[in-house]
N, CA and C of each residue as an Amber inpcrd file, in Angstrom:
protein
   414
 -15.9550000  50.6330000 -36.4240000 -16.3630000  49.7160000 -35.4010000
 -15.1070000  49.1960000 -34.6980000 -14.9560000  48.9890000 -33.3840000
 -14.4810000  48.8760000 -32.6400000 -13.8360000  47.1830000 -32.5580000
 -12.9920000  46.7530000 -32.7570000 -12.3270000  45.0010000 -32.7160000
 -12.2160000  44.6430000 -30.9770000 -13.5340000  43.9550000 -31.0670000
 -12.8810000  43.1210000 -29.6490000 -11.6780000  42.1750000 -29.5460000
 -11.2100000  42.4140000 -28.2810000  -9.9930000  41.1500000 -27.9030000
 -10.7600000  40.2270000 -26.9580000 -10.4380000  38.5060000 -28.6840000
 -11.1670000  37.5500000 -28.5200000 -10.1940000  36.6880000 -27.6630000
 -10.3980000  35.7640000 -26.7140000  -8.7680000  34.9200000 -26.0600000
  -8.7080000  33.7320000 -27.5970000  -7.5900000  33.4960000 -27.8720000
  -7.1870000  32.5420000 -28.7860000  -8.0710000  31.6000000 -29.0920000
  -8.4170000  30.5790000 -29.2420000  -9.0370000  29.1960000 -29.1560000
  -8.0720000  28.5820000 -29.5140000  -8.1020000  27.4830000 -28.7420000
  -7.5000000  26.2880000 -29.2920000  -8.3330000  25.1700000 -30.1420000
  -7.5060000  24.4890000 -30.9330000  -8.3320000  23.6740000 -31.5840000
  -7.9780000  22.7770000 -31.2200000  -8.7970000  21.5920000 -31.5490000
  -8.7260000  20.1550000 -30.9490000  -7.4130000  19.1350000 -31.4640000
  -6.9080000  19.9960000 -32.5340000  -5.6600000  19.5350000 -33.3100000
  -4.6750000  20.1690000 -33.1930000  -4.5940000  21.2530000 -32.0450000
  -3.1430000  21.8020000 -31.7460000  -2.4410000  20.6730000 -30.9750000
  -1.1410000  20.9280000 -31.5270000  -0.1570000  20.0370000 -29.6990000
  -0.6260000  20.3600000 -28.9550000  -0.7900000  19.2590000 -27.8770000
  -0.5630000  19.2990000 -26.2390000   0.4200000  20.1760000 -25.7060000
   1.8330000  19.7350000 -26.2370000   2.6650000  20.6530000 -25.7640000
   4.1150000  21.0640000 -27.0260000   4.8680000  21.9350000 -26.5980000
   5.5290000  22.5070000 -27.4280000   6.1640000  21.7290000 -28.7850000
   6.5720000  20.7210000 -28.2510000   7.2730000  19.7330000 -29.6990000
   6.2890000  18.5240000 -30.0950000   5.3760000  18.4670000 -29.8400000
   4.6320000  17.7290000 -30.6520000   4.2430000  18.4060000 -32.0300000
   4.2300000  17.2880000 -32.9240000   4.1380000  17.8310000 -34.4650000
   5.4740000  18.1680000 -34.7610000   7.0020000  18.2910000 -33.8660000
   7.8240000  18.5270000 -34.4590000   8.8390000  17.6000000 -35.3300000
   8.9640000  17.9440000 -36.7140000   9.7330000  16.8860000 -37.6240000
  11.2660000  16.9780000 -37.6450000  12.3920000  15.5070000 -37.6860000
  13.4980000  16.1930000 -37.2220000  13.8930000  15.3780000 -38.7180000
  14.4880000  16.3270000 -39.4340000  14.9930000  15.8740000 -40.7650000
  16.4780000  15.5620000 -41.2900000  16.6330000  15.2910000 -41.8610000
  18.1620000  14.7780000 -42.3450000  18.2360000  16.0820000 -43.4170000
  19.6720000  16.4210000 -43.6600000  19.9060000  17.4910000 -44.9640000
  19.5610000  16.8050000 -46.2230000  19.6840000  15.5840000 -46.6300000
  19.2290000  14.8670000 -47.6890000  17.7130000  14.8970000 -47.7350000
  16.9720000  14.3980000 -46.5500000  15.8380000  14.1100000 -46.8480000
  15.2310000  12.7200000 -47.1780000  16.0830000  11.9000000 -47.1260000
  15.9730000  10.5920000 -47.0200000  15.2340000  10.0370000 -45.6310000
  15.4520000  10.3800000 -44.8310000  14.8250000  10.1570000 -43.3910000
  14.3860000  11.2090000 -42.5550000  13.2310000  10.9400000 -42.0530000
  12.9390000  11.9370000 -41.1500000  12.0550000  11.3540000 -39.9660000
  12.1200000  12.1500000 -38.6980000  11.2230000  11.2260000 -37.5140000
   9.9620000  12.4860000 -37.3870000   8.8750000  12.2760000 -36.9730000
   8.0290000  13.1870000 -36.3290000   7.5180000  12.2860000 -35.3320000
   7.9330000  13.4850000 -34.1790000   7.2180000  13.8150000 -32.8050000
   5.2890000  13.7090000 -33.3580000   5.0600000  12.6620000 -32.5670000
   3.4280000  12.9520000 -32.8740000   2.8650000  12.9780000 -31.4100000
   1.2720000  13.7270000 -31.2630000   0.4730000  13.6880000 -29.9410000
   0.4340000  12.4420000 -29.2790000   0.6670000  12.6320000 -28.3040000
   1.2220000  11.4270000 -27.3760000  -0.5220000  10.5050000 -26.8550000
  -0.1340000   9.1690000 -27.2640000  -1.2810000   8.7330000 -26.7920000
  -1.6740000   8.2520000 -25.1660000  -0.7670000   8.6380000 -24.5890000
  -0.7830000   9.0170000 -23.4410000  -0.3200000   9.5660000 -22.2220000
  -0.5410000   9.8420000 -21.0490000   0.3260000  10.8460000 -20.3800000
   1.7200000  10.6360000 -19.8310000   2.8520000  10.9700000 -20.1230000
   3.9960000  10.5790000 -20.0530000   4.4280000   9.3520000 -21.0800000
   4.1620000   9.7330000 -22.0130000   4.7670000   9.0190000 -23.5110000
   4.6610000   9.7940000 -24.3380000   6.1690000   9.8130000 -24.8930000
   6.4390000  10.2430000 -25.9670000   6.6030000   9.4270000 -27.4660000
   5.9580000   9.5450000 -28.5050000   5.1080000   8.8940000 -29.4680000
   5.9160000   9.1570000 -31.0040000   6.8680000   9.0210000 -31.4120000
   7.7190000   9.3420000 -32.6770000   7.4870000   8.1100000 -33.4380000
   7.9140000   8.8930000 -35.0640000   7.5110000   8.1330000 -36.1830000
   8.6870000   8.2090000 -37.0160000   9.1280000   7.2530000 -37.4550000
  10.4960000   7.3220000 -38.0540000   9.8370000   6.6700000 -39.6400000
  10.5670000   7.4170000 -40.5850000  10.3610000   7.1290000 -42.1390000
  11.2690000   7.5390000 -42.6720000  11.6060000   6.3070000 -43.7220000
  12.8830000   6.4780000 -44.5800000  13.9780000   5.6030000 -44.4600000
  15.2370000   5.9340000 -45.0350000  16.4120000   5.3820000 -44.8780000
  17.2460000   5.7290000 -44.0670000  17.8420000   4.5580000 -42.8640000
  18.3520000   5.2460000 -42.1220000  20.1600000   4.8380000 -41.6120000
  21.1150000   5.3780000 -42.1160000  22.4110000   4.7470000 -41.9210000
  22.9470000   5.8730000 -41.2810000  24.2460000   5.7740000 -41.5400000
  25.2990000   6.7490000 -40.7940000  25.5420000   8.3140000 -41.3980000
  24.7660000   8.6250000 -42.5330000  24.8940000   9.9720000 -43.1750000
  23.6420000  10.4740000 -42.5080000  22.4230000   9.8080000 -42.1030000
  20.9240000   9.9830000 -42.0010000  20.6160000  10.0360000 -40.5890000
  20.7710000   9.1290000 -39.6750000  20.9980000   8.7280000 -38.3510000
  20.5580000   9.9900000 -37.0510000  21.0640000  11.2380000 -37.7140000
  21.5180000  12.1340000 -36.5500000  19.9160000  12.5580000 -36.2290000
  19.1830000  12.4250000 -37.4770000  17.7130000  13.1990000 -36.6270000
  16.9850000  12.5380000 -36.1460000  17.2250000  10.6690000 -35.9800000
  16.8680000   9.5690000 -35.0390000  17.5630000  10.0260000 -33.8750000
  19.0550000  10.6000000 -33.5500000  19.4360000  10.6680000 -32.4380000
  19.3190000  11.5180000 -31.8040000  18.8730000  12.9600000 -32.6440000
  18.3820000  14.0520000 -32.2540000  16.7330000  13.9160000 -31.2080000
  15.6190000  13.4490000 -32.6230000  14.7130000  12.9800000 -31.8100000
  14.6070000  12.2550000 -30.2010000  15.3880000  11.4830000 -30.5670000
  15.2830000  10.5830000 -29.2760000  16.5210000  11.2670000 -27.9050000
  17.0200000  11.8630000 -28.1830000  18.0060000  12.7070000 -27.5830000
  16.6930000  13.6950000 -26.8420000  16.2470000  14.6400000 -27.5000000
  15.1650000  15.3700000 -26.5870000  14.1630000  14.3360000 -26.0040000
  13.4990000  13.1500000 -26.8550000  12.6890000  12.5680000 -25.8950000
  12.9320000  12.7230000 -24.1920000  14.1010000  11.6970000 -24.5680000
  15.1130000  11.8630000 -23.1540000  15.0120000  12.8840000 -22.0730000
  15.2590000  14.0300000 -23.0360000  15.5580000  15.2960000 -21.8700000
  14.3770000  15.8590000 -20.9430000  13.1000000  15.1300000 -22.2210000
  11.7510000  15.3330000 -21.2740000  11.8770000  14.4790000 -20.2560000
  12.4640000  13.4330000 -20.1530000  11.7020000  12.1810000 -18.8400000
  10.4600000  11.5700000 -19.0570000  10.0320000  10.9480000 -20.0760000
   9.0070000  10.5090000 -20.2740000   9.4320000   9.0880000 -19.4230000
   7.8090000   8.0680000 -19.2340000   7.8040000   7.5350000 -18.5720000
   7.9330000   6.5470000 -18.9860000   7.8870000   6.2540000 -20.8040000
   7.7930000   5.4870000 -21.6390000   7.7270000   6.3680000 -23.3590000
   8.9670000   5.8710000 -23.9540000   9.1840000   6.2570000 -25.4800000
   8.4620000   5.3400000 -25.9040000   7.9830000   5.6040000 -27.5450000
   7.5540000   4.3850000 -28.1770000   7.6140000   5.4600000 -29.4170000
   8.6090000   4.5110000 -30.2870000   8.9520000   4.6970000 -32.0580000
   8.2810000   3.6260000 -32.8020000   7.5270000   4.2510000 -33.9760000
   6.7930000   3.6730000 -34.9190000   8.1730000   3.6030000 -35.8560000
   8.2190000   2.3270000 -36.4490000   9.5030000   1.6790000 -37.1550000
   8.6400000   1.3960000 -38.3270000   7.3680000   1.2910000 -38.5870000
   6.8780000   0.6990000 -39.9870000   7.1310000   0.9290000 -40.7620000
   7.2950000   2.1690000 -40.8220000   7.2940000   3.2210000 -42.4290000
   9.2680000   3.1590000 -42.5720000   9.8100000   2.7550000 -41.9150000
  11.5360000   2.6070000 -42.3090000  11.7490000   1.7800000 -43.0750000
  12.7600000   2.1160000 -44.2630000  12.7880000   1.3980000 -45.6340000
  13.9110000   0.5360000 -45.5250000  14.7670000   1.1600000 -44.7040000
  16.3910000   0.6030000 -43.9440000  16.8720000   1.2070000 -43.1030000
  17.7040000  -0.0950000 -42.7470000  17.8180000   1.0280000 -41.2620000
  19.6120000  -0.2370000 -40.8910000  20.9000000   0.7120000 -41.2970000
  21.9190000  -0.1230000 -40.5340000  22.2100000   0.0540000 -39.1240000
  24.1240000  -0.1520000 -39.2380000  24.4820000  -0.5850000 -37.7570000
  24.2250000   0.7690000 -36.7660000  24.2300000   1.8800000 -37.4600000
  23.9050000   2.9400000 -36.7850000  22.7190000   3.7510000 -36.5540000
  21.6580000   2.7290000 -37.4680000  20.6340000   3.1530000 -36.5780000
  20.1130000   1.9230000 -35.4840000  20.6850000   0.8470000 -35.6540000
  20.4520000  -0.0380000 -34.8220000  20.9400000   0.3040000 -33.2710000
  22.2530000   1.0550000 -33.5340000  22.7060000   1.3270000 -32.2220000
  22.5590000   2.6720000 -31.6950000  21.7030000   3.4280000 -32.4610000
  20.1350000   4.3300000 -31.5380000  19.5160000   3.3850000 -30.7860000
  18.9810000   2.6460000 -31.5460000  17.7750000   2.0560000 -30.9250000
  18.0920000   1.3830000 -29.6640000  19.6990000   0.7860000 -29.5540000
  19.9720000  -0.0950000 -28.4380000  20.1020000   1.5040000 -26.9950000
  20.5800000   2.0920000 -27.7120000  20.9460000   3.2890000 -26.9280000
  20.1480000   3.7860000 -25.9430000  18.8120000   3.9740000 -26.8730000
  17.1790000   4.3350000 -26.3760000  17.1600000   3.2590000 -25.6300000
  17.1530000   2.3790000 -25.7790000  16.2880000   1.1280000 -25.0900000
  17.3760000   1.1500000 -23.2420000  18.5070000   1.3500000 -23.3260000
  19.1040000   1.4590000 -22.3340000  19.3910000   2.2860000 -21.1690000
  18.5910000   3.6670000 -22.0920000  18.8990000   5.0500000 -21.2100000
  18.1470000   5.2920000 -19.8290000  16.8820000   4.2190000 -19.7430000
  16.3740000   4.6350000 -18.6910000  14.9330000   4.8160000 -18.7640000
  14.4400000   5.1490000 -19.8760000  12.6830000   5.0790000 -19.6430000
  12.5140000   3.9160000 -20.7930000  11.2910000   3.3520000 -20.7840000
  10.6180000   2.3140000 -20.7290000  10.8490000   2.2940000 -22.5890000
  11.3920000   1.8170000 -23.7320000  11.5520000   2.1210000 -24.9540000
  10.9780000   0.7730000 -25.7700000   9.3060000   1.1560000 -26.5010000
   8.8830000  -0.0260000 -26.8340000   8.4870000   0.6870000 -28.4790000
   8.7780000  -0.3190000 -29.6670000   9.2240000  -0.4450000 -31.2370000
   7.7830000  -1.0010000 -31.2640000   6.9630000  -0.2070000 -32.0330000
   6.0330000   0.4730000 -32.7050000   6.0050000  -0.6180000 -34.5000000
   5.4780000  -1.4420000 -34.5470000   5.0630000  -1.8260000 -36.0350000
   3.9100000  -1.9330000 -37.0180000   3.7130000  -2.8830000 -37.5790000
   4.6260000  -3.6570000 -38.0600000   6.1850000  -4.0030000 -38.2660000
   7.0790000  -4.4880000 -37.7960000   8.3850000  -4.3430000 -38.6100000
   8.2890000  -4.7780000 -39.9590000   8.6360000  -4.0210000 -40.2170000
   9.2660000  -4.0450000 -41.5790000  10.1670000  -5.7530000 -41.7000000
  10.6410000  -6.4210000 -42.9250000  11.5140000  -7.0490000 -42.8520000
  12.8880000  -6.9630000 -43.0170000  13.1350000  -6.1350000 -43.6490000
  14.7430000  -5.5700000 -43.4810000  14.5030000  -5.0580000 -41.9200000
  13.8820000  -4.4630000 -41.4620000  14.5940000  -4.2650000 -40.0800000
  14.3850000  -5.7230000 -38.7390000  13.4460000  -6.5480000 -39.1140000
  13.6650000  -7.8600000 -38.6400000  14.6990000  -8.5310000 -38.5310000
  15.3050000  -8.4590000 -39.8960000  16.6790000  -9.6000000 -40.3460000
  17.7520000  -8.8880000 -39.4470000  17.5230000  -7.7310000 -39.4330000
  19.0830000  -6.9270000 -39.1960000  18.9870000  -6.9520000 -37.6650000
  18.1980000  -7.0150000 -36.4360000  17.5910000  -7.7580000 -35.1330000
  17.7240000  -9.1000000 -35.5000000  17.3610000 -10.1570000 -36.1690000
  17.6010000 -10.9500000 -35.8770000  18.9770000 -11.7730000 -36.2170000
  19.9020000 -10.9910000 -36.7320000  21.4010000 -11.2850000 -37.5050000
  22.1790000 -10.9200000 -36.3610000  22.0030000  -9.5570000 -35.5580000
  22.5920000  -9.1650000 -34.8880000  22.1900000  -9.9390000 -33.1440000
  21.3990000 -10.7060000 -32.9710000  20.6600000 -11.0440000 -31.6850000
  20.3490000  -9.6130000 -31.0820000  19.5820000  -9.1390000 -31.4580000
  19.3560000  -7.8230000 -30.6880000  17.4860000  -7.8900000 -30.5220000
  16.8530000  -9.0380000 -31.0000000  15.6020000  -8.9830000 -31.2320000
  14.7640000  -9.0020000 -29.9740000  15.2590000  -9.9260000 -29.0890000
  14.7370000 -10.0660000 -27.7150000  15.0900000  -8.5870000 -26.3010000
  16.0490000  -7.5060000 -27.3420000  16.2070000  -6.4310000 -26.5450000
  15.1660000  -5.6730000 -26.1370000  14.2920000  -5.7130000 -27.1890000
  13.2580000  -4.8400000 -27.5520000  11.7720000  -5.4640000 -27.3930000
  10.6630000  -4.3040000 -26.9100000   9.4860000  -4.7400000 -26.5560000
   8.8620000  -4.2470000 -28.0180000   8.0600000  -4.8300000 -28.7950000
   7.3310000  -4.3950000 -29.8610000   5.7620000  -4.6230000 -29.3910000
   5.4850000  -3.2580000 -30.2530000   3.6440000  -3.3800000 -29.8910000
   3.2360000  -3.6760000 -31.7200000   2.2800000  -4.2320000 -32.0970000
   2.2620000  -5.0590000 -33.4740000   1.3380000  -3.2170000 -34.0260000
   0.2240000  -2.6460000 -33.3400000   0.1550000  -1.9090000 -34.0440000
  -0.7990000  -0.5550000 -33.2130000  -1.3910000   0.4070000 -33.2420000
  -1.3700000   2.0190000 -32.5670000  -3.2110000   1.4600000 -32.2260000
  -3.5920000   0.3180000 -32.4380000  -4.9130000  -0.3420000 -31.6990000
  -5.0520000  -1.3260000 -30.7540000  -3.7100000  -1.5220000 -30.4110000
  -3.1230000  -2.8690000 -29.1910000  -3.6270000  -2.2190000 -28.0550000
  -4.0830000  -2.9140000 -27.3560000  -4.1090000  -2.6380000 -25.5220000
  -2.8570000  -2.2950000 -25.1530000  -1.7510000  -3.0060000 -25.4380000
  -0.1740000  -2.3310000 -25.2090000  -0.1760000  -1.0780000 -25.1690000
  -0.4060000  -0.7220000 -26.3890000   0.0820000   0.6540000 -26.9760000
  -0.1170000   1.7450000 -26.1330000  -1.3060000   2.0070000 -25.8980000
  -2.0040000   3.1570000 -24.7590000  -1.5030000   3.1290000 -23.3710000
């Protein structure tokens, strides 16, 4: 019997587009961000988990480094799930927030990453949405 050529299907849980679902990891494994489906058009939607200092850092800067290169119209990083986070991942975050599209911190915060915003005055830099069911968020 003869195999028809079926066209692909997509499923309702593929990416939208090429790097969604993509995870950017540290060689340790201590931290990692994933690219998730964007909850809306021209936002890009990342999830940061783990520990994050100056050995760990690079796949926060990686991540947010391609955000960038897309031009989104608005980033937004989920910070909840971060266990720590020092001066160098703090100064991602100021980095993001300065480059040019719209960069709003995704929580709950955590309290280690509160103290370390509010030690540094860096708290009022940043727009936070409290959680992924806010009218903000979308």
């Amino acid at each position: 019997m003869a195999r028809k050529n079926r066209p692909p299907t997509r499923s309702a849980e593929a990416p939208r587009d090429r790097r969604e679902g993509r995870t950017y990891r540290t060689p340790s494994g201590t931290a990692w961000v994933v690219r998730e489906p964007s909850p809306a058009p021209g936002t890009v939607l990342l999830s940061a988990t783990g520990e994050f200092d100056v050995d760990t850092v690079g796949c926060l800067r990686a991540a947010l480094a391609e955000a960038r290169h897309d031009g989104p119209h608005r980033t937004v990083l989920d910070i909840s799930q971060v266990g720590f986070g020092d001066s160098s991942f703090l100064h991602e975050l100021v980095t993001a927030r300065f480059a040019g599209d719209r960069f709003v911190l995704l929580g709950p915060v955590p309290r280690q990453l509160r103290q370390l915003f509010t030690m540094t005055g860096t708290l009022q830099l940043f727009t936070f949405v409290s959680d992924r069911h806010s009218p903000d968020f979308a």
